[in-house]
HTML snippet that shows the backbone in 3Dmol.js (N, CA, C, O; Angstrom):
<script src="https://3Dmol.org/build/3Dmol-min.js"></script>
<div id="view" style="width:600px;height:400px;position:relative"></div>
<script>
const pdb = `
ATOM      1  N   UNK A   1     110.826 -33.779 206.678  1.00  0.00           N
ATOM      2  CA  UNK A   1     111.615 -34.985 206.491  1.00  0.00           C
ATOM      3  C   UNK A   1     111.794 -35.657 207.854  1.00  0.00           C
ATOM      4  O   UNK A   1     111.973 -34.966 208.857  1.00  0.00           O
ATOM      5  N   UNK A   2     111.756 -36.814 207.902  1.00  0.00           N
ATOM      6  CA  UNK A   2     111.456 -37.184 208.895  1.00  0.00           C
ATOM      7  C   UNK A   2     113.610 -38.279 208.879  1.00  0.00           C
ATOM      8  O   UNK A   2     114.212 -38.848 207.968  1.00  0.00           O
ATOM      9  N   UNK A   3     113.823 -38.129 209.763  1.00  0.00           N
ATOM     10  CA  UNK A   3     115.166 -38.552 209.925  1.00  0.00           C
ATOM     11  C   UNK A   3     115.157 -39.756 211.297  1.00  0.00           C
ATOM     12  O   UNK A   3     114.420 -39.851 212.278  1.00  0.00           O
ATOM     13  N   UNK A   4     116.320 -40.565 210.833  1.00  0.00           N
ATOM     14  CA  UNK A   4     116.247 -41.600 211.986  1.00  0.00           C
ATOM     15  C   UNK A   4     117.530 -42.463 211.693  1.00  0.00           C
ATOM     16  O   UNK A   4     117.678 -43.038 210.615  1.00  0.00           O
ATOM     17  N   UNK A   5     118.343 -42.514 212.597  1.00  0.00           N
ATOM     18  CA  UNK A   5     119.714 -42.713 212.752  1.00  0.00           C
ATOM     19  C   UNK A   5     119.261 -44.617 213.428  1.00  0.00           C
ATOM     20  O   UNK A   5     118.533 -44.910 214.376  1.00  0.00           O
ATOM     21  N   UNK A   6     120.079 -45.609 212.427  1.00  0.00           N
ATOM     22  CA  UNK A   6     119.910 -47.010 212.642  1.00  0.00           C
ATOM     23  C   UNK A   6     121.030 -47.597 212.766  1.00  0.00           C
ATOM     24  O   UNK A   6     121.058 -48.826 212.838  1.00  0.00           O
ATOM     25  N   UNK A   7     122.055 -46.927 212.812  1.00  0.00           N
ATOM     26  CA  UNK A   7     123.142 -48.005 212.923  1.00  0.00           C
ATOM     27  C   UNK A   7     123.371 -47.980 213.740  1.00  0.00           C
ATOM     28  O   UNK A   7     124.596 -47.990 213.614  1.00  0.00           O
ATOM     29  N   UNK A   8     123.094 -47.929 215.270  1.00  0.00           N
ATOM     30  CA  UNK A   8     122.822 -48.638 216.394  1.00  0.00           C
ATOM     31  C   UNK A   8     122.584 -50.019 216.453  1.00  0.00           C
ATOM     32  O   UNK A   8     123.378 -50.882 216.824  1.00  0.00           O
ATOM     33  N   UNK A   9     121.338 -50.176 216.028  1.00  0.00           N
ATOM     34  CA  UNK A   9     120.584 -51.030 215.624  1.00  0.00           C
ATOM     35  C   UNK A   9     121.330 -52.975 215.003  1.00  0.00           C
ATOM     36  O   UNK A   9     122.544 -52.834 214.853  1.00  0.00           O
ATOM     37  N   UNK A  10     121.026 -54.053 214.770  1.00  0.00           N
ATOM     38  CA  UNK A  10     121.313 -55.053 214.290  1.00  0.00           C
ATOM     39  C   UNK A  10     120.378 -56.124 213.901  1.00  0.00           C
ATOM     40  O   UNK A  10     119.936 -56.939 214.712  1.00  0.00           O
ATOM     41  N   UNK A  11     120.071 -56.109 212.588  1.00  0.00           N
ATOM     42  CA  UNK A  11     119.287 -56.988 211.839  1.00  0.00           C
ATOM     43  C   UNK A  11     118.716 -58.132 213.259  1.00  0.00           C
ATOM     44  O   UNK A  11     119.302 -58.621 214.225  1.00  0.00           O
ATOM     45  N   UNK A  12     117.447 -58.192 212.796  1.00  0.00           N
ATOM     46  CA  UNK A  12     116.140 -57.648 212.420  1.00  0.00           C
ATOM     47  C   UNK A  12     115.702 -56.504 213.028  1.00  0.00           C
ATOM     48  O   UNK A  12     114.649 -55.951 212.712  1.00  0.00           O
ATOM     49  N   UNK A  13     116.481 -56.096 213.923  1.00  0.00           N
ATOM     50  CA  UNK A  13     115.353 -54.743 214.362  1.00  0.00           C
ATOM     51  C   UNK A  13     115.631 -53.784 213.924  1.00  0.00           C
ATOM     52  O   UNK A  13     114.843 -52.865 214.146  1.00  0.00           O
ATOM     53  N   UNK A  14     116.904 -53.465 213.058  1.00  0.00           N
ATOM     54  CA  UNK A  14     117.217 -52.386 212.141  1.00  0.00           C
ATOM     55  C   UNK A  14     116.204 -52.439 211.112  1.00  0.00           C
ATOM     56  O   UNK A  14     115.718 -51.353 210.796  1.00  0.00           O
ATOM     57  N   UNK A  15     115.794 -53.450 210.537  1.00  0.00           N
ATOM     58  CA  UNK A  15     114.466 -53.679 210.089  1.00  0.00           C
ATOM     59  C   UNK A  15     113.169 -53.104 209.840  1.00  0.00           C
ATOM     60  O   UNK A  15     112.397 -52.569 209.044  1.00  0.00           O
ATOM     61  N   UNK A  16     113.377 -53.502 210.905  1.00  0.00           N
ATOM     62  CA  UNK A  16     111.760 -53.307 211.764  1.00  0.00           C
ATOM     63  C   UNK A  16     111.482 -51.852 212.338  1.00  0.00           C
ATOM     64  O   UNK A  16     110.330 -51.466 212.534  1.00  0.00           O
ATOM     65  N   UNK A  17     112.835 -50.898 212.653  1.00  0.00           N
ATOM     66  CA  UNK A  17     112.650 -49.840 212.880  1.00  0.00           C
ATOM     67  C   UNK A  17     112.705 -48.778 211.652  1.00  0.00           C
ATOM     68  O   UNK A  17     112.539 -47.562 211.567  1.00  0.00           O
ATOM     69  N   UNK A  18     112.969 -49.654 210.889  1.00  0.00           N
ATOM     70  CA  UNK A  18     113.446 -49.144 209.161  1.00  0.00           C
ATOM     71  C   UNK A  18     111.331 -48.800 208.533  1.00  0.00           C
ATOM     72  O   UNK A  18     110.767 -47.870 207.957  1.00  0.00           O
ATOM     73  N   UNK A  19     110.970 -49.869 208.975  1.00  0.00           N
ATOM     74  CA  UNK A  19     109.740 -50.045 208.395  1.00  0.00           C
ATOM     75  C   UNK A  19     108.580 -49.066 209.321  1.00  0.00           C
ATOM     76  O   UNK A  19     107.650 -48.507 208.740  1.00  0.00           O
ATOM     77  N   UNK A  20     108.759 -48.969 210.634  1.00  0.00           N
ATOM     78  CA  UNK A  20     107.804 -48.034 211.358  1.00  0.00           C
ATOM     79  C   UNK A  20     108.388 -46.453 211.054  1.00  0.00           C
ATOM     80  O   UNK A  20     107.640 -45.494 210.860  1.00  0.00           O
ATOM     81  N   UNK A  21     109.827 -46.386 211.052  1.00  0.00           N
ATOM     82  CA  UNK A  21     109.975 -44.896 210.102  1.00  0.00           C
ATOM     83  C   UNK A  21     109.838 -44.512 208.990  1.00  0.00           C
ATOM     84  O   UNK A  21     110.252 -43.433 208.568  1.00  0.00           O
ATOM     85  N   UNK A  22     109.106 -45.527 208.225  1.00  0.00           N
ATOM     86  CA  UNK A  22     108.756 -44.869 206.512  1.00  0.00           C
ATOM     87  C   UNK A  22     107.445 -45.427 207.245  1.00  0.00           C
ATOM     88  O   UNK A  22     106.949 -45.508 206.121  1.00  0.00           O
ATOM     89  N   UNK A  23     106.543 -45.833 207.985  1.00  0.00           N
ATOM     90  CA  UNK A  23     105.439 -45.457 208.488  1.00  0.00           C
ATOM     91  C   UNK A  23     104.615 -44.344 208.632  1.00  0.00           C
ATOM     92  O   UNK A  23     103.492 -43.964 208.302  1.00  0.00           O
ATOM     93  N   UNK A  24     105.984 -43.812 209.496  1.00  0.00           N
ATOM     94  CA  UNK A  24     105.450 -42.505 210.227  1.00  0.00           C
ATOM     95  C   UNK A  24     105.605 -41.256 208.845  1.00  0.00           C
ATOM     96  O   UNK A  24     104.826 -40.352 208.543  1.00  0.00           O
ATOM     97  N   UNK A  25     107.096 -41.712 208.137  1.00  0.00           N
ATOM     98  CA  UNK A  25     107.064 -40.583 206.966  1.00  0.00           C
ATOM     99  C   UNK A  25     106.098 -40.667 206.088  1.00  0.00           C
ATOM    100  O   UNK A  25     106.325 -40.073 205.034  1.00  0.00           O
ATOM    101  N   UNK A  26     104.786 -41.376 206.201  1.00  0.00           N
ATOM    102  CA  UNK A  26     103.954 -41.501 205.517  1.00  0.00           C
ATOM    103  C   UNK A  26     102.866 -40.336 205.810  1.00  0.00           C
ATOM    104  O   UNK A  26     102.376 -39.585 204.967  1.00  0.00           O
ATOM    105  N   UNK A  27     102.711 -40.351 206.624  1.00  0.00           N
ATOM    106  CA  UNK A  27     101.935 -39.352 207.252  1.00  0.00           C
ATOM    107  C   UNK A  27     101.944 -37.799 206.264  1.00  0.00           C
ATOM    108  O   UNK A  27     101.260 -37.576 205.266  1.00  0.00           O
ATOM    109  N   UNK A  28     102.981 -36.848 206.948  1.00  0.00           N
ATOM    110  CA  UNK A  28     102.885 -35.493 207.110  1.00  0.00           C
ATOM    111  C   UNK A  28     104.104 -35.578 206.435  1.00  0.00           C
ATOM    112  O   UNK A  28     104.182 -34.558 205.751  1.00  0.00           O
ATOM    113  N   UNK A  29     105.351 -36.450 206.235  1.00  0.00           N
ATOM    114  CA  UNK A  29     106.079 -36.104 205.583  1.00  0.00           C
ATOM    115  C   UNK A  29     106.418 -36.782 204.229  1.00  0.00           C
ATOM    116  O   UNK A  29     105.827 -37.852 204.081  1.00  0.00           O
ATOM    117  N   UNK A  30     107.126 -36.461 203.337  1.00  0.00           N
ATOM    118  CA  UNK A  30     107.238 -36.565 201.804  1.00  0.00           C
ATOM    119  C   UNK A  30     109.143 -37.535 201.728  1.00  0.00           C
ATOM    120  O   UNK A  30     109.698 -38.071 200.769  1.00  0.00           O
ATOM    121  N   UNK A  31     109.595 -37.372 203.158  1.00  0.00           N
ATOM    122  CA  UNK A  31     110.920 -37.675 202.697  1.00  0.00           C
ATOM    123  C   UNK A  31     111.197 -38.731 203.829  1.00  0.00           C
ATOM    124  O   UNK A  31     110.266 -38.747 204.635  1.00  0.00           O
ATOM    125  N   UNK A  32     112.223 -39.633 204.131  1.00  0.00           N
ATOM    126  CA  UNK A  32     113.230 -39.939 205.144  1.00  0.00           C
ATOM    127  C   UNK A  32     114.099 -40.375 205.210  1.00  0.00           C
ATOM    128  O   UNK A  32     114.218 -41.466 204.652  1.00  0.00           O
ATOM    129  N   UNK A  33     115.087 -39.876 205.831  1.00  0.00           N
ATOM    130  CA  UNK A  33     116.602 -39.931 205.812  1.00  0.00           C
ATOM    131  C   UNK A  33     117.023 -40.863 206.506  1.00  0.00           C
ATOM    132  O   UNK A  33     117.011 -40.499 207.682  1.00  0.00           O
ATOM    133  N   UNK A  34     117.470 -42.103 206.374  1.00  0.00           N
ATOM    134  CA  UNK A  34     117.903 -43.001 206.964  1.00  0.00           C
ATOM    135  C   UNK A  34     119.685 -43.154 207.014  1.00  0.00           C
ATOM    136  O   UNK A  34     120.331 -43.053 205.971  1.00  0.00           O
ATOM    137  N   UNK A  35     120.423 -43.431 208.487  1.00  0.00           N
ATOM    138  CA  UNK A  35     121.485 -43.520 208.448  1.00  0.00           C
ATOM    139  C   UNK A  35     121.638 -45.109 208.942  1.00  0.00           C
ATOM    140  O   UNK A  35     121.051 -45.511 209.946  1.00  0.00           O
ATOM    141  N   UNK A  36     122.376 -45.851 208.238  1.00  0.00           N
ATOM    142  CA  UNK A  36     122.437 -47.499 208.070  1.00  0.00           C
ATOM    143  C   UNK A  36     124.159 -47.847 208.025  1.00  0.00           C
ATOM    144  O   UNK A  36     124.985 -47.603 207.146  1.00  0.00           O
ATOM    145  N   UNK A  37     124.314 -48.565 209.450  1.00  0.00           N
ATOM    146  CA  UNK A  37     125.694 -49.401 208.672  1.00  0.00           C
ATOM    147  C   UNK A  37     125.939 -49.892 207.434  1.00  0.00           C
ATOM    148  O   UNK A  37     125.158 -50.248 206.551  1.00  0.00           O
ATOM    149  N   UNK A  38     127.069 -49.869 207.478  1.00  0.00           N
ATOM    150  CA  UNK A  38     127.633 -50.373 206.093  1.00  0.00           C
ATOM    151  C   UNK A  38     127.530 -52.366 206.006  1.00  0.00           C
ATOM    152  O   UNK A  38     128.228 -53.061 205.268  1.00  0.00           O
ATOM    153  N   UNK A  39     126.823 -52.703 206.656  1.00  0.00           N
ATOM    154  CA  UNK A  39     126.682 -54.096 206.731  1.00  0.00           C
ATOM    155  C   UNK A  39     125.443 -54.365 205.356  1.00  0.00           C
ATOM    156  O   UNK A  39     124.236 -54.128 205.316  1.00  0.00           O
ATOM    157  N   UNK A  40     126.216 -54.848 204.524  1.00  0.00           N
ATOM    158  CA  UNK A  40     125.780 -55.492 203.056  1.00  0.00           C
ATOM    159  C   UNK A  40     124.488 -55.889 203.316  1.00  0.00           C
ATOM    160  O   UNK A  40     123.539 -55.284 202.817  1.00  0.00           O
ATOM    161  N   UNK A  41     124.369 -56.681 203.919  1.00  0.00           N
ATOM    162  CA  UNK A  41     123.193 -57.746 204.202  1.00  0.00           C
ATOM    163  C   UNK A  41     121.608 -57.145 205.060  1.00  0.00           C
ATOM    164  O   UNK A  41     120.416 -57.424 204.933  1.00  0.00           O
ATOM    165  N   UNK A  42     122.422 -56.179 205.968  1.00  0.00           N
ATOM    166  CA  UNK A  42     121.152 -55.856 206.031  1.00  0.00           C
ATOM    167  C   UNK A  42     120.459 -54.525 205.177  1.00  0.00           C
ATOM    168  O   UNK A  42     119.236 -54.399 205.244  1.00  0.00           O
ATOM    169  N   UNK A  43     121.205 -53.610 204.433  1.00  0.00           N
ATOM    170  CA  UNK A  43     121.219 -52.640 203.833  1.00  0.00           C
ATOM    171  C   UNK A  43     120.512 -53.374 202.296  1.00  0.00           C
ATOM    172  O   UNK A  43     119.657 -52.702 201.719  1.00  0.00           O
ATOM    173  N   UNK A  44     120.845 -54.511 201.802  1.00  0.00           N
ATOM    174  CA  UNK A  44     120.497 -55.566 201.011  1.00  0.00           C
ATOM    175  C   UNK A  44     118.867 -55.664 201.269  1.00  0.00           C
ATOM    176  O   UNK A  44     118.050 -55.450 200.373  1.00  0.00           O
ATOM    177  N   UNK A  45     118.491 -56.040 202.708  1.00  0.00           N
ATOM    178  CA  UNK A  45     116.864 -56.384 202.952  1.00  0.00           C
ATOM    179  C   UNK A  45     116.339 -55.146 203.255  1.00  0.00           C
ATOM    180  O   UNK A  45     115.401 -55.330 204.031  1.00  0.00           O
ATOM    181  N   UNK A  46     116.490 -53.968 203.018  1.00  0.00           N
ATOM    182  CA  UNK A  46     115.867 -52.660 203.033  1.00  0.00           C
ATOM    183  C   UNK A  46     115.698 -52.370 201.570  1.00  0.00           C
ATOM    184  O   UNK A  46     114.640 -52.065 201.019  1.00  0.00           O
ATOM    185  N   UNK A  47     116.956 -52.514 200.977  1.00  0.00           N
ATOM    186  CA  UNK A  47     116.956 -52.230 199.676  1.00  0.00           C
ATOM    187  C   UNK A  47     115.621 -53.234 198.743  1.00  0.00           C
ATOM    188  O   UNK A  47     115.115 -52.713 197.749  1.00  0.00           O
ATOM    189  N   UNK A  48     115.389 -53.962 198.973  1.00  0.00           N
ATOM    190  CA  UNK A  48     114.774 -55.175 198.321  1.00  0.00           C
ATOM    191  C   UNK A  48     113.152 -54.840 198.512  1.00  0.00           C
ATOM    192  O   UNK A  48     112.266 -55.039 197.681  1.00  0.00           O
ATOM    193  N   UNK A  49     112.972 -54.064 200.344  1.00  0.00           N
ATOM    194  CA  UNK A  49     111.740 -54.026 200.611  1.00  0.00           C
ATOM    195  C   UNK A  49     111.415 -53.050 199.466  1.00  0.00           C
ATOM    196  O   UNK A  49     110.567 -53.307 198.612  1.00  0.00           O
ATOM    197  N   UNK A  50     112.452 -51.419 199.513  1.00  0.00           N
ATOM    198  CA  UNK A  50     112.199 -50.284 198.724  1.00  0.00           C
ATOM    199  C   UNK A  50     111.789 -50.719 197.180  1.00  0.00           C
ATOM    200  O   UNK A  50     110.825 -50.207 196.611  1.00  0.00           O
ATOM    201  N   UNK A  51     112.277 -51.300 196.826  1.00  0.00           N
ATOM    202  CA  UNK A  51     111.985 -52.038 195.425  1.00  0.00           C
ATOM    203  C   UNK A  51     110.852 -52.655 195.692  1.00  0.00           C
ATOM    204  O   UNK A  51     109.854 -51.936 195.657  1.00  0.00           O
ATOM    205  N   UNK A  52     110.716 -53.662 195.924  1.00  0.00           N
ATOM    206  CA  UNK A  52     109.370 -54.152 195.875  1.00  0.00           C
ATOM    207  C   UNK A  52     107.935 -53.152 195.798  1.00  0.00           C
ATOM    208  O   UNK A  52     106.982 -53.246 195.025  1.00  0.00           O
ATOM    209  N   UNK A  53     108.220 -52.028 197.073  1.00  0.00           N
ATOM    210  CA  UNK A  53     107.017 -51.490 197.046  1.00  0.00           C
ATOM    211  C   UNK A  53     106.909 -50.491 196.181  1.00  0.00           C
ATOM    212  O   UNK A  53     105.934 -49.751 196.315  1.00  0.00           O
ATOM    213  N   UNK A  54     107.934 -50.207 195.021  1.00  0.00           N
ATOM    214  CA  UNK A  54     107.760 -49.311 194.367  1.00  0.00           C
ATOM    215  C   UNK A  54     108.575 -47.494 194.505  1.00  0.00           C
ATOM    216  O   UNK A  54     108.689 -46.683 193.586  1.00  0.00           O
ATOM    217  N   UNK A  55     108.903 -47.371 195.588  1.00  0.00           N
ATOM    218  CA  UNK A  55     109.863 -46.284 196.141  1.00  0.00           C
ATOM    219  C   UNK A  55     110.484 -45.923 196.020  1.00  0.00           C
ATOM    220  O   UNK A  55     111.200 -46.362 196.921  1.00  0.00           O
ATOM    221  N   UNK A  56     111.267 -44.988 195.283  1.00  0.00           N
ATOM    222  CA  UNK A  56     112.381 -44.572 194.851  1.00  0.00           C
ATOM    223  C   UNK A  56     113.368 -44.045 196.096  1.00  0.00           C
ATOM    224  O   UNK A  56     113.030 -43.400 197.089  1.00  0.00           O
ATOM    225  N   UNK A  57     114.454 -44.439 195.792  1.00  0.00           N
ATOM    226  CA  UNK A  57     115.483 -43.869 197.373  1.00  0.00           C
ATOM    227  C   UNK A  57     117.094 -43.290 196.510  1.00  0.00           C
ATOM    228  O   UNK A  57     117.328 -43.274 195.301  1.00  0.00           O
ATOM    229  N   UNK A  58     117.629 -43.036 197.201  1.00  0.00           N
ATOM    230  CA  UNK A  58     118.712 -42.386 196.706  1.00  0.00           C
ATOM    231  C   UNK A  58     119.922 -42.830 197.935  1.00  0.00           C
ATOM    232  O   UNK A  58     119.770 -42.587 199.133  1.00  0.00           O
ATOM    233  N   UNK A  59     121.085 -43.500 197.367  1.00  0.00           N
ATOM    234  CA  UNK A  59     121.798 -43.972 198.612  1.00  0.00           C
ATOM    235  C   UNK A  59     123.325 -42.865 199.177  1.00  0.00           C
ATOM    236  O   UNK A  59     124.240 -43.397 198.549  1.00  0.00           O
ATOM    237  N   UNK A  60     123.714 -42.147 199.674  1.00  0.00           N
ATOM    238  CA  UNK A  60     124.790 -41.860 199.145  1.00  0.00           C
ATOM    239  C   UNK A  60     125.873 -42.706 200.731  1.00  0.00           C
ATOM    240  O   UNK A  60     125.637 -42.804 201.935  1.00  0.00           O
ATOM    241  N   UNK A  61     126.809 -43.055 200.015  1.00  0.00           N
ATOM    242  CA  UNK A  61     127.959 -43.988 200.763  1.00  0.00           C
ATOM    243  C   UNK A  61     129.445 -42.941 201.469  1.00  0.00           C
ATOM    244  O   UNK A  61     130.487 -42.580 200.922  1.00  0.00           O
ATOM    245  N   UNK A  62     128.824 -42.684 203.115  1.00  0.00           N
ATOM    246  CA  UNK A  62     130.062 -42.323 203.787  1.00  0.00           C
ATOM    247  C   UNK A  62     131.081 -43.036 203.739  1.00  0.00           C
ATOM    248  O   UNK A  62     131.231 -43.880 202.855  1.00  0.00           O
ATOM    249  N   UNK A  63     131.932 -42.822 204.661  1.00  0.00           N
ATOM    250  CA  UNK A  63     133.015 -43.389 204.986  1.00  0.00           C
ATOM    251  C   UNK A  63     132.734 -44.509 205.703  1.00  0.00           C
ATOM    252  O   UNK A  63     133.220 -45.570 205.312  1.00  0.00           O
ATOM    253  N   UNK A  64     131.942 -44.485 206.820  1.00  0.00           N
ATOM    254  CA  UNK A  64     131.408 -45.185 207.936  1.00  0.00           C
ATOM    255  C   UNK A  64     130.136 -45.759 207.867  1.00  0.00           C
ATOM    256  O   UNK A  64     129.722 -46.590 208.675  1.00  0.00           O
ATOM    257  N   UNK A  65     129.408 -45.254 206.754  1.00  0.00           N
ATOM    258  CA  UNK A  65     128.005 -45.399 207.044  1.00  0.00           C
ATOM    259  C   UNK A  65     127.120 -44.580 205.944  1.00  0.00           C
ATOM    260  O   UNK A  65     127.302 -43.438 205.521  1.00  0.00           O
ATOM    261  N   UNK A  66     125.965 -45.652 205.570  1.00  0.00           N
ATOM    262  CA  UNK A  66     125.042 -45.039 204.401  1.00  0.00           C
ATOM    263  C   UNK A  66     124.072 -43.948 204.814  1.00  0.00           C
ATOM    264  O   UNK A  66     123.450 -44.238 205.837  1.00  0.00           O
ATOM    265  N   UNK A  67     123.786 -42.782 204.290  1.00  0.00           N
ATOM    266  CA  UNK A  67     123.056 -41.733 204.345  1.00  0.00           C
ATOM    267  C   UNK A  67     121.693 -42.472 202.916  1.00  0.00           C
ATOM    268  O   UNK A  67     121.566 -42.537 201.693  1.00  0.00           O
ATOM    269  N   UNK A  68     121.097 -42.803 203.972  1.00  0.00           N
ATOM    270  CA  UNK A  68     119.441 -43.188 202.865  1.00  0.00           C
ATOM    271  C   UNK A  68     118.323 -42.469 202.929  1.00  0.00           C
ATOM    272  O   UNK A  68     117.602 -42.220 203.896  1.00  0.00           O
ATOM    273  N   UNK A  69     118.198 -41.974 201.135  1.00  0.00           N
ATOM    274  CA  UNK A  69     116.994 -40.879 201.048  1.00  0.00           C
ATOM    275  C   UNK A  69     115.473 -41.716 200.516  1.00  0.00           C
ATOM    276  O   UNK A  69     115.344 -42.644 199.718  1.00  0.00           O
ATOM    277  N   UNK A  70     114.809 -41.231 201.030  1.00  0.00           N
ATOM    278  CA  UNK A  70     113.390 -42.308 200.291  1.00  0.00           C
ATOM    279  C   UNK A  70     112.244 -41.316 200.597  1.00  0.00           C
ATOM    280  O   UNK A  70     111.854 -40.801 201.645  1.00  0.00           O
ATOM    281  N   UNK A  71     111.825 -41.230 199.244  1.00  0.00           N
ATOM    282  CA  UNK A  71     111.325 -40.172 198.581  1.00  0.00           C
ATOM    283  C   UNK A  71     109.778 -41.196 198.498  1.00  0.00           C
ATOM    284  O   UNK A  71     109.628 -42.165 197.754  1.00  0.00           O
ATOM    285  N   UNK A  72     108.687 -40.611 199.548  1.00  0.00           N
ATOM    286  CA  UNK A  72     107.290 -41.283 199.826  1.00  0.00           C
ATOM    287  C   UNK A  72     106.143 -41.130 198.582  1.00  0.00           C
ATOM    288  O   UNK A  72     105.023 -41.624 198.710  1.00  0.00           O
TER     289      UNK A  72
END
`;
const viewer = $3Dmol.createViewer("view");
viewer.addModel(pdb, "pdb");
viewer.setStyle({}, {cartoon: {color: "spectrum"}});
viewer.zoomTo();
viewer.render();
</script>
């Protein structure tokens, strides 16, 4: 599983780093765990990409912050 902590990060490059880590989980791994602010909007344009391409993900909602599973 390939893991990668984004809420650092602030639209677009939360993005963009969103998209080269289900890149790389393409490879060798089957899973990746994404950790995402709780900011609607950009959690919204991840969500939209996952849909589109077909991907199933699983969200579960901290206190502080989304724990995102996406199953390759």
């Amino acid at each position: 599983m390939v893991e990668v902590d984004l809420r650092s990060l602030r639209c677009p490059q939360q993005f963009v780093q969103f998209k080269l880590a289900l890149k790389r989980a393409q490879g060798d791994h089957r899973r990746l765990l994404l950790l995402l602010n709780t900011n609607t909007q950009e959690f919204t344009d991840i969500e939209r990409y996952l849909k589109k391409q077909g991907l199933s993900y699983a969200l579960q909602r901290q206190p502080s912050f989304y724990r995102l599973i996406v199953e390759i």
